[in-house]
C-alpha angles and dihedrals in degrees: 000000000000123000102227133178113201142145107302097224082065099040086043084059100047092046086058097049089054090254102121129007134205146296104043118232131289101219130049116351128215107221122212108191119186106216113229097020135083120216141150116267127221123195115227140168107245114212116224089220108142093269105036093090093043094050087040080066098029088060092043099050093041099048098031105031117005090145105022098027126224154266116221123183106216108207114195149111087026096297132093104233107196105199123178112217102188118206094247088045124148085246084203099067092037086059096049088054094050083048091052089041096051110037091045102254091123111151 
């Protein structure tokens, strides 16, 4: 599981679809940050099950950018990740890049 903060309408979300669960981790958090909007964070513990990764972008996109499409900052692992999910983005490939991002396997 991955300790992740994140805007609470989306964690709220994930928790629902049996993706993440509360509370959020103790030790080191993950921080997803959508760039030009203000929201409350909530802090969850993200499962690493085959569609967690896919349904996380799906949500933002969908909440956030569905039109224009969206900038999130991914803060983990010691290092700030910008990535751009359009709103006509291959969600796939998005999703690959926030799993790489958030468990540490940035290239």
């Amino acid at each position: 599981m991955i300790a992740v903060a994140m805007p609470s309408d989306i964690a709220d979300l994930l928790v629902a679809e049996g993706l993440a669960i509360r509370p959020g981790g103790r030790g080191s958090t993950a921080e997803i940050v959508v760039v030009g909007f203000s929201a409350l964070n909530a802090t969850i513990s993200l499962l690493q099950g085959p569609d967690t990764f896919l349904r996380l972008t799906e949500l933002v996109r969908n909440n956030f950018g569905r039109s224009r499409g969206v900038t999130v900052e991914i803060k983990a692992n010691g290092d700030s990740v910008t990535i751009e999910i359009p709103g006509d983005a291959d969600v796939v490939s998005v999703a690959h890049r926030v799993r790489e991002v958030l468990l540490g396997d940035d290239e």
